[in-house]
C-alpha positions as CSV (number, residue, x, y, z in Angstrom):
1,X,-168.0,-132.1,-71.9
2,X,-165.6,-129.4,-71.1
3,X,-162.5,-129.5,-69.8
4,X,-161.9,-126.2,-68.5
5,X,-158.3,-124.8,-68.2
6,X,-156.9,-122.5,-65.3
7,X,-154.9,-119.7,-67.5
8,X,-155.3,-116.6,-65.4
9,X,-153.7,-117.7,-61.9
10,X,-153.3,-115.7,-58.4
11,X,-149.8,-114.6,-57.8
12,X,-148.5,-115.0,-54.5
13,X,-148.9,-111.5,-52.9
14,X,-152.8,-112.0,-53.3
15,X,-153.0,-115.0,-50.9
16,X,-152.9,-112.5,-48.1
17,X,-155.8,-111.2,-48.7
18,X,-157.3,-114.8,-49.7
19,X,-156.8,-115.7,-46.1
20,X,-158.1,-113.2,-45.1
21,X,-161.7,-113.2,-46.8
22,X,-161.6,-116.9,-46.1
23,X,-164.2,-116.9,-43.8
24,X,-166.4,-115.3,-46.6
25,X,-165.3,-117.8,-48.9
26,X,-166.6,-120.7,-47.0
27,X,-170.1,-119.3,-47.4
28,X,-171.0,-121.1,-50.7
29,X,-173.2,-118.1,-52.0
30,X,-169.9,-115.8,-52.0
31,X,-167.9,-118.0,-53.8
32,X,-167.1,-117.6,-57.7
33,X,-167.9,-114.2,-59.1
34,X,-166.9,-114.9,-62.2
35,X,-168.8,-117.2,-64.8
36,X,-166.9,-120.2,-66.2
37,X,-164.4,-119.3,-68.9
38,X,-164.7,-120.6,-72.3
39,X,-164.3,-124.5,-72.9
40,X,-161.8,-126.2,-75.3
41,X,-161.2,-129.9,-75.4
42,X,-157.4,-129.2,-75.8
43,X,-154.9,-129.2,-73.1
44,X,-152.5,-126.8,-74.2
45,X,-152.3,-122.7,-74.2
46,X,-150.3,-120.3,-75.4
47,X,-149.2,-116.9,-74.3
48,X,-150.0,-114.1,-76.2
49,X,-147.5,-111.7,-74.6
50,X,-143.9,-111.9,-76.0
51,X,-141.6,-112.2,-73.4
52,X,-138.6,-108.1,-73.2
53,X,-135.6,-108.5,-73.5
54,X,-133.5,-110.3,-70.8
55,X,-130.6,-108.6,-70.4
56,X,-129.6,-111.0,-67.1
57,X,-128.0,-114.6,-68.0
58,X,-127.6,-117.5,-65.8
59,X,-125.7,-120.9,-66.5
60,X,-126.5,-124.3,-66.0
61,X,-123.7,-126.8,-66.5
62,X,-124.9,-130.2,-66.6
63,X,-122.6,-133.3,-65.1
64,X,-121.3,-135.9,-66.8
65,X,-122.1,-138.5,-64.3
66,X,-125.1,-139.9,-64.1
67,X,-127.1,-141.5,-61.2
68,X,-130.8,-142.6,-60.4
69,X,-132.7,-144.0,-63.4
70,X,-136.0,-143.0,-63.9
71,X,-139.0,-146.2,-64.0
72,X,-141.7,-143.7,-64.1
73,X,-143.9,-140.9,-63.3
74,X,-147.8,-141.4,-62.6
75,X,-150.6,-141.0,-59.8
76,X,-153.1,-143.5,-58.2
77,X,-156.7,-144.4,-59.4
78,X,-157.8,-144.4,-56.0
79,X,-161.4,-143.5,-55.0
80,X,-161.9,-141.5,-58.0
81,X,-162.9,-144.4,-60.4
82,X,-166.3,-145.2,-59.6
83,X,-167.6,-141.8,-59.2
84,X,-166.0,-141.1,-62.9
85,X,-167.1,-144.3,-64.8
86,X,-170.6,-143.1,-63.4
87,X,-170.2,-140.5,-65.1
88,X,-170.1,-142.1,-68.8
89,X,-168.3,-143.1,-71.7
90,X,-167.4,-139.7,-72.8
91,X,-166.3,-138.9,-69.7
92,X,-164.5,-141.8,-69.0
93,X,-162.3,-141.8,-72.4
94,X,-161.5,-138.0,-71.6
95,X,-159.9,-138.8,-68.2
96,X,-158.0,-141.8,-70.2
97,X,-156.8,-138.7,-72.6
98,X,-155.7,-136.6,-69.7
99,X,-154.1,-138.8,-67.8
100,X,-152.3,-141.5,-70.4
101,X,-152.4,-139.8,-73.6
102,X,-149.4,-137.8,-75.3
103,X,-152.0,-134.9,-75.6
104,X,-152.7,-135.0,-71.8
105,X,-150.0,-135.7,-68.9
106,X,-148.3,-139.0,-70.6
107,X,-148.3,-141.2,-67.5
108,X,-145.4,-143.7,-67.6
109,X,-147.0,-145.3,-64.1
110,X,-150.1,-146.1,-62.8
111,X,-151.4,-147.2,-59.6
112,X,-154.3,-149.1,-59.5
113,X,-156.3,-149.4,-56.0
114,X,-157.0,-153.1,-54.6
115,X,-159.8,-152.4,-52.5
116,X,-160.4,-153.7,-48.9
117,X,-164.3,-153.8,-49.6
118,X,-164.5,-150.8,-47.4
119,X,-166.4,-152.2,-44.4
120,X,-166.4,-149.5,-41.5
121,X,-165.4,-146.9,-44.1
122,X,-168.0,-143.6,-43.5
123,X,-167.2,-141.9,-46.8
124,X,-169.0,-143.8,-49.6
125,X,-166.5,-143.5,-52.1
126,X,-163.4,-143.7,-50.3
127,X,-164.9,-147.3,-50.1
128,X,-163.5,-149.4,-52.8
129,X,-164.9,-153.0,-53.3
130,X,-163.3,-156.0,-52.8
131,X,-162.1,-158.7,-55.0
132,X,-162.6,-161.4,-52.2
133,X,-166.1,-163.2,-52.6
134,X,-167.9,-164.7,-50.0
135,X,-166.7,-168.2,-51.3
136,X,-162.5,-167.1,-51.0
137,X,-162.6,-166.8,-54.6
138,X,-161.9,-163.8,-56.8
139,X,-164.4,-162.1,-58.5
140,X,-162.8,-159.1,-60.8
141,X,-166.7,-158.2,-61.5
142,X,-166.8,-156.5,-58.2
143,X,-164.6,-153.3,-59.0
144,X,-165.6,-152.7,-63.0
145,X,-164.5,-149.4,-62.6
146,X,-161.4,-149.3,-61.3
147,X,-160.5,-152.0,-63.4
148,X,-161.3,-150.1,-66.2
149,X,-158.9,-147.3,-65.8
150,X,-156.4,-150.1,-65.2
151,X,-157.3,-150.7,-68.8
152,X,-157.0,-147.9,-70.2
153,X,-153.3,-147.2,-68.6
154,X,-152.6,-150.5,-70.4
155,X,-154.0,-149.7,-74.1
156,X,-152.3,-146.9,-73.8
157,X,-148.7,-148.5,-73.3
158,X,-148.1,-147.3,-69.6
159,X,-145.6,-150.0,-68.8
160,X,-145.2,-149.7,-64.8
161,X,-148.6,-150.5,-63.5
162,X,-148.3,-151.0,-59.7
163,X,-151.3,-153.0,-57.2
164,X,-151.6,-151.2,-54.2
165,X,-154.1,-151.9,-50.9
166,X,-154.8,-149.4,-47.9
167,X,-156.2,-152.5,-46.6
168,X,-156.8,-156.3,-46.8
169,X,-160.1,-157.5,-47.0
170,X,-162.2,-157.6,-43.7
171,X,-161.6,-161.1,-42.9
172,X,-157.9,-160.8,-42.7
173,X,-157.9,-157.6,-40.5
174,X,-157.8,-158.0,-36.0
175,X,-161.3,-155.8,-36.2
176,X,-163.1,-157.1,-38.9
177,X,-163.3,-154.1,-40.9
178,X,-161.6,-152.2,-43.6
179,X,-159.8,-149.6,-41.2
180,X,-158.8,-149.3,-37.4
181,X,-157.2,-152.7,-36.9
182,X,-154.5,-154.6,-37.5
183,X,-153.0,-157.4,-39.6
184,X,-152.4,-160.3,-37.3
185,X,-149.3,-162.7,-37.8
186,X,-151.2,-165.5,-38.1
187,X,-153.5,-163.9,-41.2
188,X,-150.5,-162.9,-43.4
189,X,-150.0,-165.6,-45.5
190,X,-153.7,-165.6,-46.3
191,X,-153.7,-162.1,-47.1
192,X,-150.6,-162.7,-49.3
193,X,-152.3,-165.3,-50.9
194,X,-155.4,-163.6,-51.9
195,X,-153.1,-160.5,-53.7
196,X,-151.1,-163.3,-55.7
197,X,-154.5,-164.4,-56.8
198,X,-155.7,-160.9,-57.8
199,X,-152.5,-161.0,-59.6
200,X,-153.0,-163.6,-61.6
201,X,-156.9,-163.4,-62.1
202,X,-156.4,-160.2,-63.8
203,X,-153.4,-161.4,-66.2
204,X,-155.7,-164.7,-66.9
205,X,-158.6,-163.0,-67.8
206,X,-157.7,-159.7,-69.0
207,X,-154.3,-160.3,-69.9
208,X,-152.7,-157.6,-68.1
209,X,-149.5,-158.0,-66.4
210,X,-149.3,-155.7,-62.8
211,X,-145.3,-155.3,-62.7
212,X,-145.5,-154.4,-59.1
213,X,-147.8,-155.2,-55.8
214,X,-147.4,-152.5,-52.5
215,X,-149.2,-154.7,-50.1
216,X,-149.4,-152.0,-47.2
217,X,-149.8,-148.4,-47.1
218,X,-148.7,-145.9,-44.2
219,X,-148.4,-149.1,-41.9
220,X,-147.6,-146.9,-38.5
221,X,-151.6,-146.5,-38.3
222,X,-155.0,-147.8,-38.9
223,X,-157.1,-144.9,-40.1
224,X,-159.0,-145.2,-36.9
225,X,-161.1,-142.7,-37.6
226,X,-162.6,-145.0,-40.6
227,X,-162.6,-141.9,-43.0
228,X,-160.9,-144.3,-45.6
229,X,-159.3,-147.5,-45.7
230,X,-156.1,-148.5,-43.8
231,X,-154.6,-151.2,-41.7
232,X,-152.0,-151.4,-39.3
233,X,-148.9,-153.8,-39.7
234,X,-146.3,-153.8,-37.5
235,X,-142.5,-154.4,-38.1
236,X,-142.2,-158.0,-37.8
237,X,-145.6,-158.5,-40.1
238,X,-143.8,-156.2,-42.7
239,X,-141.1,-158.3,-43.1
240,X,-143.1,-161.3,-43.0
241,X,-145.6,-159.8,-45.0
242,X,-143.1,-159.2,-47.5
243,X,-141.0,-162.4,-47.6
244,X,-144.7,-164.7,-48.0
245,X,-146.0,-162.2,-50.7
246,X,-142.5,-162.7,-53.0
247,X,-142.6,-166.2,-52.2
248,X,-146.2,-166.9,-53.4
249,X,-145.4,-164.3,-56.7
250,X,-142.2,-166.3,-57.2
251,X,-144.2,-169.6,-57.7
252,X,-147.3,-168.2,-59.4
253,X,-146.7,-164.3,-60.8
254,X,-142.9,-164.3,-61.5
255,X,-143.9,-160.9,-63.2
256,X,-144.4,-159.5,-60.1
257,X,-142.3,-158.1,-57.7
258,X,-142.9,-156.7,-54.0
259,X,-142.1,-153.1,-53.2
260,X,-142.8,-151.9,-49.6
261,X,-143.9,-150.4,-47.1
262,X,-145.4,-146.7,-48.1
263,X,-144.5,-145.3,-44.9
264,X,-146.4,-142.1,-44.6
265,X,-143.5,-140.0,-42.9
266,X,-139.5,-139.6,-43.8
267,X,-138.1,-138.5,-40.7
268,X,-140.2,-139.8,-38.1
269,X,-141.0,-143.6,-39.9
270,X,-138.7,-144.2,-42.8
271,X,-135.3,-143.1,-41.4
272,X,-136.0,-144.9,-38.0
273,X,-137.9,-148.0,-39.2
274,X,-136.7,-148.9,-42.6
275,X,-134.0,-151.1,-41.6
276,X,-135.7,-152.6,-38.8
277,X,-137.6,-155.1,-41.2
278,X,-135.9,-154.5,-44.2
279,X,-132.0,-154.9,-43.5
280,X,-132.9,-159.2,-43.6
281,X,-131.4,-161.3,-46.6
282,X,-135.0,-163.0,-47.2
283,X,-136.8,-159.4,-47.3
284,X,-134.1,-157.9,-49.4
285,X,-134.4,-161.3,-52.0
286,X,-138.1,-160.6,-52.4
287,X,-138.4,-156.8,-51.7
288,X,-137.8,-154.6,-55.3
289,X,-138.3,-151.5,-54.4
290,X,-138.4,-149.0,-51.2
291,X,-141.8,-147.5,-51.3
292,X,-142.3,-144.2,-49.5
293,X,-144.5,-141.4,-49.2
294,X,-143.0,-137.7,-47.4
295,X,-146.2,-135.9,-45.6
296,X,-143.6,-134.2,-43.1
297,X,-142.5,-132.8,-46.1
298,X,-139.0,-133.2,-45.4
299,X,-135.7,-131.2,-45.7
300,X,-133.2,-132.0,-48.5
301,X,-130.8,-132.9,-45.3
302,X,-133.7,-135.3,-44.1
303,X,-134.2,-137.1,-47.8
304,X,-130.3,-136.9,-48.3
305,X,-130.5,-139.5,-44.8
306,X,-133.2,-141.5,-46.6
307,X,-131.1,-141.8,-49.7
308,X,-127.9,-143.1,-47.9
309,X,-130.3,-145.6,-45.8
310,X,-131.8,-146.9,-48.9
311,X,-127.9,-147.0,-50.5
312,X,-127.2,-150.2,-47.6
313,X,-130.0,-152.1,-49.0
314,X,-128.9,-151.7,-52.6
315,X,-131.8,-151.1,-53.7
316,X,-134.1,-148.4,-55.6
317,X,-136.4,-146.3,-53.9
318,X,-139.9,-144.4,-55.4
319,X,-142.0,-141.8,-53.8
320,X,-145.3,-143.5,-54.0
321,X,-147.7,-140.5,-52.8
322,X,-147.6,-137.0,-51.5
323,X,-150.3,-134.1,-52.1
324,X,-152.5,-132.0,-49.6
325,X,-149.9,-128.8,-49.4
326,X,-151.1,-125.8,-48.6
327,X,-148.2,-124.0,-48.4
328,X,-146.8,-124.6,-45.3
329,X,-147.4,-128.6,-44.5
330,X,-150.5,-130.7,-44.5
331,X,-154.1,-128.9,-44.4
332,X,-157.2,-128.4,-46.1
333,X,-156.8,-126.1,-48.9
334,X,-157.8,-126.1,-52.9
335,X,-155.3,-124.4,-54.7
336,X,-155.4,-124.6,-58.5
337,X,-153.1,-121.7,-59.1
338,X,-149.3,-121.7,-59.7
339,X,-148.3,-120.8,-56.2
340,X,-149.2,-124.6,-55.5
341,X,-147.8,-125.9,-59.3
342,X,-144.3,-124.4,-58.0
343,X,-144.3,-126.2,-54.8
344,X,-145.2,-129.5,-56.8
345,X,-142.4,-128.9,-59.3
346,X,-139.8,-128.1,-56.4
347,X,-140.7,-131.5,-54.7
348,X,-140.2,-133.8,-57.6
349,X,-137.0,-132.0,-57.6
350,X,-136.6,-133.1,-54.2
351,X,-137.4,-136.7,-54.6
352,X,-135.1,-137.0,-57.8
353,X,-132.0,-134.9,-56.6
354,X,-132.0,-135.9,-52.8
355,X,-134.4,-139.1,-52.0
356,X,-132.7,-139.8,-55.2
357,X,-135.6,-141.5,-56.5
358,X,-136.3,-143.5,-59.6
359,X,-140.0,-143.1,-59.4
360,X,-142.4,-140.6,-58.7
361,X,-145.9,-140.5,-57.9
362,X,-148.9,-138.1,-57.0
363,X,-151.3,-139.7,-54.3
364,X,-154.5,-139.6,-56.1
365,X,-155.3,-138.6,-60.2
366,X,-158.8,-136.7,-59.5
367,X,-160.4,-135.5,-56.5
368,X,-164.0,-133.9,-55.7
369,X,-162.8,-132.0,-53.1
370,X,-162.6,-128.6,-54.3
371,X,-164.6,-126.8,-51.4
372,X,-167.6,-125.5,-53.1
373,X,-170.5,-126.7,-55.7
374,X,-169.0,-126.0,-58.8
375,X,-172.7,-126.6,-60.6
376,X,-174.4,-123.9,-58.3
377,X,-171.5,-121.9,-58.1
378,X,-169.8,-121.4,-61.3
379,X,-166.7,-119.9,-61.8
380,X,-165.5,-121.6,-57.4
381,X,-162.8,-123.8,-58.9
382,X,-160.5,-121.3,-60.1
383,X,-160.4,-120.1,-56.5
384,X,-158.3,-120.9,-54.0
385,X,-160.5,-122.3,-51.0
386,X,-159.8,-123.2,-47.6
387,X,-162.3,-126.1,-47.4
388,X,-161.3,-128.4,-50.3
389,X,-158.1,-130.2,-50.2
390,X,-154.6,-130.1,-52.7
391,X,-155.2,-133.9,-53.3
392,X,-155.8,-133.9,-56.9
393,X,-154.6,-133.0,-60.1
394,X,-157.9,-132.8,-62.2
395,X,-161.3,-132.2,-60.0
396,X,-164.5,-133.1,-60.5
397,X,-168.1,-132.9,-59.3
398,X,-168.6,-136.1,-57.2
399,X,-172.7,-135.6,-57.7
400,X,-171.7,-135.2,-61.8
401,X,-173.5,-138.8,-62.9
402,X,-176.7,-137.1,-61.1
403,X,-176.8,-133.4,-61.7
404,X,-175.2,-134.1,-64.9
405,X,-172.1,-131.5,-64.2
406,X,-169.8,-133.5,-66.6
407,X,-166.8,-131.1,-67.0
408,X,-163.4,-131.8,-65.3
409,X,-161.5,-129.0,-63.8
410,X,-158.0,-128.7,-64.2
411,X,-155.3,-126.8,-61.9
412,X,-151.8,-125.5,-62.3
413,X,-150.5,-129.1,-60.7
414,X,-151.8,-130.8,-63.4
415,X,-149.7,-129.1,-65.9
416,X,-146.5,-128.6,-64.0
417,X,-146.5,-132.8,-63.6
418,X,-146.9,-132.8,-67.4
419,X,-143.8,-131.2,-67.3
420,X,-141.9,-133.8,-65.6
421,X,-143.9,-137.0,-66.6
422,X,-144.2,-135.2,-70.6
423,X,-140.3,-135.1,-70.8
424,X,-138.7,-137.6,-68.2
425,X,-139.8,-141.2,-69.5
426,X,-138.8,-144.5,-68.1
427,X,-135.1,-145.5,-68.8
428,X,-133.6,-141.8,-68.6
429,X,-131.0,-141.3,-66.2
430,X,-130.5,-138.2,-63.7
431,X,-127.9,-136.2,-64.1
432,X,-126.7,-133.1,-61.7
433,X,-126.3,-129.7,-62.2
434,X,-124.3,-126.7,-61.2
435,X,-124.2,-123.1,-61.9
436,X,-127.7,-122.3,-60.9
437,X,-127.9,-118.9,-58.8
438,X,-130.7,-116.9,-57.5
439,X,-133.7,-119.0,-57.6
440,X,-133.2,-120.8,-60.7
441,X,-132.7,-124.4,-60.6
442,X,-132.5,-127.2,-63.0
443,X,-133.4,-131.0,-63.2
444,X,-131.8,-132.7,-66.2
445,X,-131.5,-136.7,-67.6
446,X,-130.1,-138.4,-70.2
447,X,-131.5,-141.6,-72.4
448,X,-129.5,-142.4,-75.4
449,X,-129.0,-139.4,-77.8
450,X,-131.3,-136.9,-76.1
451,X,-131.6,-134.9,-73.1
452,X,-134.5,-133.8,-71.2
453,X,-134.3,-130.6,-69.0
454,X,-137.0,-129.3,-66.5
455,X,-136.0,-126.0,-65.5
456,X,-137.5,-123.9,-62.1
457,X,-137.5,-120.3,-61.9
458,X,-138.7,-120.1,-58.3
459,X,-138.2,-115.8,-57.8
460,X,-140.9,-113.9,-57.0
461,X,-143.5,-112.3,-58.7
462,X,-142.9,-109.2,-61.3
463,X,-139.0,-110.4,-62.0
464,X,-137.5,-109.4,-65.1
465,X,-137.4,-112.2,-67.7
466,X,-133.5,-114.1,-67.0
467,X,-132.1,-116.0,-70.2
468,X,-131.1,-119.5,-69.2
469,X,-127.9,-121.2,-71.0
470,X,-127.8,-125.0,-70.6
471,X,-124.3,-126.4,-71.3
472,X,-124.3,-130.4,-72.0
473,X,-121.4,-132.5,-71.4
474,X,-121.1,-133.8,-74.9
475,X,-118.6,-136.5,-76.7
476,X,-116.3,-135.2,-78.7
477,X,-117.6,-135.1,-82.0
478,X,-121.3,-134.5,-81.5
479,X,-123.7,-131.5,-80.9
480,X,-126.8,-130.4,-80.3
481,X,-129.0,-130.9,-83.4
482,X,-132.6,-129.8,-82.4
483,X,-134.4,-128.6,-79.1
484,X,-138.5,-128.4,-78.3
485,X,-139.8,-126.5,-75.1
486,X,-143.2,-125.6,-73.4
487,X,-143.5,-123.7,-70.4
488,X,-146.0,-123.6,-67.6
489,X,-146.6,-120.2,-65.8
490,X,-148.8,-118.2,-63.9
491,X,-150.5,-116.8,-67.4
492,X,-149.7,-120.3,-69.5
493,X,-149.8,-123.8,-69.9
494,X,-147.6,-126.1,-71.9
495,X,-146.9,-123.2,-74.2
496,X,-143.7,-122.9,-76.8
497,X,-140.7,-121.9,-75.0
498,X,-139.7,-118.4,-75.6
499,X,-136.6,-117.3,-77.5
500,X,-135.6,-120.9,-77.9
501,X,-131.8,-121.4,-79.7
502,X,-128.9,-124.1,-79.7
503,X,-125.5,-124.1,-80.9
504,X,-122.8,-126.5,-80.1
505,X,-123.1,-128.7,-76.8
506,X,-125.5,-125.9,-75.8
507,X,-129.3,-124.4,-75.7
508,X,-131.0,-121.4,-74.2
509,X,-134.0,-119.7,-73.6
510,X,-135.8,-117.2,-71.8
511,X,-137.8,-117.7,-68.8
512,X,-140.2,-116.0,-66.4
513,X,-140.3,-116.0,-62.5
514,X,-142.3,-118.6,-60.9
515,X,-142.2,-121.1,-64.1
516,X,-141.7,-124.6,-65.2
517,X,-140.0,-124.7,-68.3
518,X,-139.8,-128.3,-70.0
519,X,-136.8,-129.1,-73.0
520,X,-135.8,-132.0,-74.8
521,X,-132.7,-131.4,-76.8
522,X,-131.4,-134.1,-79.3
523,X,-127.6,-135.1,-79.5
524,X,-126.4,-135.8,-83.4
């Protein structure tokens, strides 16, 4: 198998004339002029031009107060895990190595998809199977795949793993089907009752402990259009929904907590809604954490809102899915190059600094929708493409188990997230900075002795290199003692920082415009 890495990138001022030829793109015969570059196994590239001389110096100082602490990074298994266990065991154990390996991205979260069963769902594999047999028992042999990757995130030490459902099983649901209706009040506790006994089916016979169950996702609509799974649940069943679900866990799952409600909007849902079922002392004793998602891609005025809402409830709050950018809100559009890797990394920066988030999560790990036949057009997925979709972070052929098109394609995303989820692990706390000018900006947390910096260089294209001094707010007495870096840009991936020194309570280094440069410094 190959897994094929995205080195040579588009910079911005070529997406002009991208748009422009898109209409010829869309014609499958014109896409991909270029055959597929050379395959390694490894996930990790270097650049092999040394950085001039940067004769321009900008200052970060790090506070000494911290704030939000981190539970993890990850993505969801959703819809992805069938098509890839099709695939085979090699394939399969090279996803687990992508994804959950300290080779690949390091995931310290995973979500793992409780199907609906999909009935009504028109898209084959956006229809995940359920767990609820004919009987009202559970049978865990229905979804072998997506409790496989489930798994794997275990045996490979991911700590947060988090149950999630678009949509309860078909009997529970006003319509009878796996999208366009709604959860009645008079089906909730039945539907809570069948997650606590996913719950504890799969601790009893696989001995995996889910920490966390999201019992609705975006529950303002109903995916009427039956494209995928979703339900509708309105305030007072959220709240309900909620207070039966941490009852049941309470008696039977103690493990598990509730978090809720994955709201797909900020300003329109969230800030409006949140305390309408939330602010209730039997929600808030069973509810752990606020779950939301931000497709109106808010302002940092909009998520500062959020943050101070969240702040009455006293408690956390993780952003539980986003992707589908394509520069300018939610469309169709592949885009593996860095122009869509810096608009990830500024996000996360968003959710941690303003949502003041303790989690963070991209919607779905791998996605077939790149826009073209990457088996009958070789060279498509380095291309950005109006008809695929930003939704993943590693793509795939979803016709691979039949043509036998095995490889996995990566993009610039999925190396910018390594370096947030490589460096900020569960447990480190986020600390602020100041003294950032002129498109530089820095994201920086704490655990124990060492300190993990993620630092943007969002200017444009053809900048001079700008040397980049991080100051630490050290006790008296200790110092820096050692610093690693890698650096994701338009021409590498996780590559060694450049021109990489410390002295004192500090460390610098060089960096390139539009970058992601990743540090960990330890404190002796």
């Amino acid at each position: 198998m190959k897994v094929v890495k995205l080195a040579g990138m588009w910079p911005k001022r070529a997406i002009a004339a991208v748009v422009i030829f898109a209409l010829a793109l869309a014609m499958a015969q014109f896409f991909g002029t270029r055959s597929s570059p050379s395959a390694s196994r490894s996930t990790t590239t270097t650049s092999t031009t040394p950085l001039s001389i940067a004769r321009i110096t900008r200052t970060v100082d790090v506070l000494a107060k911290g704030g939000n602490t981190i539970a993890g990074i990850g993505a969801s298994g959703a819809w992805w895990s069938s098509p890839i266990y099709q695939m085979g065991p090699f394939v399969r154990n090279e996803v687990g190595q992508l994804l959950f390996s300290t080779s690949g991205l390091h995931l310290s979260q995973f979500r793992f998809n409780i199907g609906g069963g999909g009935v009504g769902v028109t898209t084959p594999w956006k229809a995940p199977p359920s767990f609820l047999a004919a009987n009202g028992a559970i049978n865990l042999a229905a979804d072998p795949a997506g409790l496989y990757f489930l798994e794997r995130a275990n045996s490979y030490g991911v700590k947060s793993l988090v149950g999630f459902a678009n949509s309860a099983p078909s009997r529970f649901v006003s319509n009878h089907k796996s999208c366009g209706g709604y959860l009645p009040a008079n089906q909730v506790t039945g539907y809570a009752n069948f997650l606590t006994n996913v719950i504890v089916a799969i601790h009893q016979r696989l001995g995996i402990k889910l920490g966390y169950i999201s019992p609705m996702n975006e529950p303002a609509g109903s995916q009427r259009s039956c494209r995928q799974e979703g339900m509708k649940v309105g305030l007072a069943q959220r709240a309900e929904l909620v207070i039966a679900l941490g009852k049941d866990l309470a008696k039977r799952a103690p493990w598990c907590k509730v978090i809720a409600d994955e709201s797909s909007t900020i300003s329109t849902q969230m800030n409006k809604e949140l305390l309408k079922w939330a602010d209730n002392p039997q929600v808030l004793k069973y509810l752990a954490v606020v779950a939301h998602h931000g497709y109106d891609f808010p302002s940092n005025t909009t998520f500062s809102k959020f943050a101070a809402l969240v702040a009455k409830l006293h408690k956390p709050s993780w952003s539980t899915e986003i992707c589908c950018n394509n520069g300018a809100g939610f469309a169709y559009q592949y885009d593996p190059t860095m122009d869509s890797g810096m608009w990830l990394a500024n996000y996360i920066y968003q959710q941690f600094v303003y949502a003041k988030d303790s989690a963070f999560d991209w919607w779905t790990a791998l996605s077939p929708d790149l826009g073209c036949d990457p088996k009958n057009t070789p060279g498509c997925f380095e291309q950005i493409n109006p008809l695929g979709r930003n939704d993943g972070l590693i793509y795939y052929d979803l016709s691979g188990a039949q043509n036998k098109d095995l490889r996995l394609y990566t993009t610039k995303r999925y190396f910018v997230m390594g370096n947030f989820s490589k460096v900020f692990r569960p447990g480190y706390v986020i600390h602020l900075t100041s003294g950032y000018q002129n498109g530089i900006r820095a994201l920086t947390a704490k655990y124990k002795n060492h300190w993990a910096v993620v630092i943007l260089d969002n200017r444009s294209f053809d900048h001079r290199p700008v040397r980049v001094v991080v100051s630490l707010p050290l006790k008296k007495g200790t110092k820096v003692s050692s610093v690693s870096g890698f650096v994701t840009s338009d021409s590498s991936s996780w590559a060694a920082a450049d021109r990489l020194s410390y002295k004192s309570n500090t460390f610098s280094t060089v960096v390139t415009d539009q970058s992601v440069s990743s540090f960990v410094a330890k404190v002796s």
